[in-house]
N, C-alpha and C positions, 0 to 999 in steps of 0.2 A: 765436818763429817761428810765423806763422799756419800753420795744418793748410790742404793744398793743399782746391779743393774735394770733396767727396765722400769725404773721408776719416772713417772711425767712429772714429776714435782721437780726433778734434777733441774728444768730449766727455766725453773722460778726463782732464782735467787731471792734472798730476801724475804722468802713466807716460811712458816711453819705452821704444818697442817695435824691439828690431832683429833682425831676420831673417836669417840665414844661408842663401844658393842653391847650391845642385851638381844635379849631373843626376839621382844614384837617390838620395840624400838616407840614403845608407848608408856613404858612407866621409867625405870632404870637410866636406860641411857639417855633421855630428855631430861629427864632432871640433871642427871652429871653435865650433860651438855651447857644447860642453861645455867647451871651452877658455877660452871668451868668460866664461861665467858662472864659471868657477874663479878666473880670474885676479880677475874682480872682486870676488867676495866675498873675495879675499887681501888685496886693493888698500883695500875699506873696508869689510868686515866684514857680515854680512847681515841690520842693520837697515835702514843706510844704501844698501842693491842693491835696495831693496822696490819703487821706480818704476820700474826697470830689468827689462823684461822681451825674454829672449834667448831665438832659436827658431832653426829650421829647417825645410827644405824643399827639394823636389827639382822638377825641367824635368819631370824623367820618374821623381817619385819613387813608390817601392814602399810603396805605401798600407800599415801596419802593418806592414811590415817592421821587423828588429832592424838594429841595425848590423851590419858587418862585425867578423868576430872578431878581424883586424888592429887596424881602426880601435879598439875595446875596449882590446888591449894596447896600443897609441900614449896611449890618455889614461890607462889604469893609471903609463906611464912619467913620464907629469909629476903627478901624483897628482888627475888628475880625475875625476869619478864617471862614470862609460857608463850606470850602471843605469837602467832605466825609460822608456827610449828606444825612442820608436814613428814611424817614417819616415812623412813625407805626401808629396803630391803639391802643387804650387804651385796654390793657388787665388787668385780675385783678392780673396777677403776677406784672405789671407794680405797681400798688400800694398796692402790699402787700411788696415788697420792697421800697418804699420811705419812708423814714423820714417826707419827708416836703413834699406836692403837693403843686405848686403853679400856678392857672388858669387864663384865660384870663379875665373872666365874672365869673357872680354869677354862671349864668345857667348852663357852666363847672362843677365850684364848687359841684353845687347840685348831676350833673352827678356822679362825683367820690362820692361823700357821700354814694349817693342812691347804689353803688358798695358794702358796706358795706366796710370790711376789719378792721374795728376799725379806718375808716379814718376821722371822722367826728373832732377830735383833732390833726389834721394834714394837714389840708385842708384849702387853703384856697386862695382870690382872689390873685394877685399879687400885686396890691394898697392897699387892704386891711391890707394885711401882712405889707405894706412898714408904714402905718398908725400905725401899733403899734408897731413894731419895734421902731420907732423916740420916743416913749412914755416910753420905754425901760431903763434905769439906766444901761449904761455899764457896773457900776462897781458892778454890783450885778452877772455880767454872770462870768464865768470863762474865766483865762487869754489865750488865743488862745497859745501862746509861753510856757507856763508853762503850761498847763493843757490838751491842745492839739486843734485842731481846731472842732475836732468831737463832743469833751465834750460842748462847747461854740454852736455848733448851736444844740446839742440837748435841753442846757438848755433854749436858742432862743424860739423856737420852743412850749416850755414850758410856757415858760413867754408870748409868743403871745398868746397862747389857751388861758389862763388865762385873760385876757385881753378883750379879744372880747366884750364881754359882757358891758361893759364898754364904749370903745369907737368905737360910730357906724357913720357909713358914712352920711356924710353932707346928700346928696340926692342919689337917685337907680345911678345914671349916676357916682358916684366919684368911686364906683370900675372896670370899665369898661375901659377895650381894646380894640375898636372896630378893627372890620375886614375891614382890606385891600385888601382882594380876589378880584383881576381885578378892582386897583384902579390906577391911576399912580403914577408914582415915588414918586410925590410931596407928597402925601396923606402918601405912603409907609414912607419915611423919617420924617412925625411927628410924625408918630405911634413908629418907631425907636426911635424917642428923647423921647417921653413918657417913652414907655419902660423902656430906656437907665437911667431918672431921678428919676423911680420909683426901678429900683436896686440897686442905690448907695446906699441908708440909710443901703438895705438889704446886701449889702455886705462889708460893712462898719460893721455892727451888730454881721453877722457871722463871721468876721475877726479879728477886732479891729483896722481894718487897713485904715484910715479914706484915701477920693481920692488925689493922688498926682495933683497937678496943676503946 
C-alpha cells in the first residue's frame, strides 16, 4: 500500500500505526486502545505485535489526563492493562502517522478527514470498519506468518476503503459508540462489551488469528 503523500510513517517500513479517536480521549478510545493491543498480543504473542503499533487520542482530548476510573474497571474486566495511560489531544502529526484511524462516531471520523493528511482512505468509524472487514475474503489478504503482519493490515486497510461504498450502515445509529462520560459502571461495562465485540472481526482480519475460547 503506497503511504498517501506527506505521510512520516512512509519511511518506516515495516510498522503499522493505528490510532484510536473519541472526544476527551478518557473513556472510549482508551479502552479500544488497550483493548486493541490486548487482543493482539493474545492473538500472536508479543514478538510478532512489534510492527503493530496502537494509540489513542481525543477531538477535544485532556492533554495528560488519566482515564476514567470506569473505563480502568471495563479493561480490568477483560484482563487488559489501563496502567501508564496518558490522554492527548488529536494532533495532525497523530494522523499523519496512522495507517488506520479508527473513531468512535461519524462526527470523529468527519473531524480527522476535515484534518486533511490524505486521511479520508484511512478513516474510518470503528463498527464501520468492523462491518467490512467481516465482508472481507481472508484468503485474498496476505499470510500474516509468511508475509508479515504489517503487509496484511495494510492490505486490510485497502480492501476496507474499497468497500465502503458498497456496504453502508443499516441506520445513522449502527456506527456509533456512545459516550459514557459520568455514566455509571453499568452503562461503562456495555459500552466495554460493544467495544470489545466490534474488535474481534478487526483483529481477527489484521492477524488471521481467529478468538481463542
Amino acid at each position: 500500500m503506497t503511504a498517501p503523500e506527506g505521510r512520516g510513517i512512509a519511511g518506516l517500513p515495516g510498522t503499522f500505526r493505528i490510532l484510536h479517536v473519541s472526544t476527551g480521549n478518557v473513556c472510549r478510545s482508551p479502552i479500544t486502545e488497550r483493548l486493541n493491543r490486548h487482543a493482539l498480543s493474545d492473538r500472536l504473542g508479543e514478538r510478532l505485535t512489534g510492527g503493530l503499533i496502537v494509540e489513542s487520542a481525543g477531538t477535544w482530548g485532556h492533554e495528560g489526563a488519566s482515564m476514567e476510573a470506569n473505563a480502568e474497571a471495563v479493561l480490568a474486566d477483560f484482563g487488559a492493562d489501563p496502567s501508564g495511560f496518558v490522554g492527548r489531544e488529536l494532533l495532525d502529526e497523530h494522523v499523519i502517522r496512522a495507517d488506520l484511524v479508527l473513531t468512535a462516531t461519524r462526527d470523529h471520523r468527519a473531524q480527522v478527514v476535515s484534518m486533511g493528511h490524505s486521511a479520508g482512505l484511512r478513516t474510518f468509524t470503528l463498527k464501520e470498519f468492523t462491518r467490512l472487514v467481516r465482508a472481507i475474503d481472508p484468503a485474498t489478504l496476505p499470510d500474516a506468518l509468511d508475509e508479515g503482519v504489517v503487509e496484511r493490515a495494510r492490505a486490510l486497510v485497502r480492501a476496507a476503503a474499497a468497500l465502503r461504498g458498497w456496504l453502508l450502515a443499516p441506520n445513522a445509529e449502527a456506527d456509533e459508540v456512545y459516550d459514557p462520560y459520568g455514566a455509571p459502571i453499568t452503562f461503562f461495562r456495555s459500552i466495554g462489551d460493544e467495544i470489545h465485540q466490534a474488535l474481534d472481526p478487526v483483529v481477527t482480519a489484521l492477524t488471521g488469528v481467529p478468538t481463542r475460547h
